[in-house]
C-alpha positions in Angstrom: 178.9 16.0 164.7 176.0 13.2 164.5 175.5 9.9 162.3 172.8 9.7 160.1 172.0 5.3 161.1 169.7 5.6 157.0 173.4 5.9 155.7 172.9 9.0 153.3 175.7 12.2 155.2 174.1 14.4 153.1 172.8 17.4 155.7 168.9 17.5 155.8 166.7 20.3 156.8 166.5 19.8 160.2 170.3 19.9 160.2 170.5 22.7 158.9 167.7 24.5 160.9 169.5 23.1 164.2 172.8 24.0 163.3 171.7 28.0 162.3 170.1 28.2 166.1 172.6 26.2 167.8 175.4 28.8 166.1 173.0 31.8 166.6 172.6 31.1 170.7 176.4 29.9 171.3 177.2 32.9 169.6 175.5 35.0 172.7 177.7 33.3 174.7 181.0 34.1 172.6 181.1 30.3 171.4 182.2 30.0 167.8 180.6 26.9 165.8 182.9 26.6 162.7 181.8 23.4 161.2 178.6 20.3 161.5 180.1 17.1 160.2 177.3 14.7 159.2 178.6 11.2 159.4 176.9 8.3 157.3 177.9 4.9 155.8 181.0 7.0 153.7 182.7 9.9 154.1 181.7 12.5 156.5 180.2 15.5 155.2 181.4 19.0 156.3 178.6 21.5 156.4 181.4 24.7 156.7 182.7 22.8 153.4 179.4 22.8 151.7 178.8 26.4 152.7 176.1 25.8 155.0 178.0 27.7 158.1 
């Protein structure tokens, strides 16, 4: 989970890039990520939700 301080939750690139290689080396480790929730000035957005897991 992070904030995004612009406002906008929607997941950017860099999000997305970070989450795939933060999943990808926990999961040599047997750590499971199952969701990124990107919090702005609204309602958090759920990357798992959006299909981006």
């Amino acid at each position: 989970m992070h904030n995004h301080p612009s406002g906008v939750a929607e997941p950017s690139a860099a999000d997305r890039a970070i989450t795939r290689e933060l999943k990808d080396a926990l999961q040599l480790i047997g750590v499971r990520v199952l969701d990124h929730l990107v919090i702005g000035s609204g309602e958090p957005v759920s990357m798992a939700a959006q299909g981006l897991m």
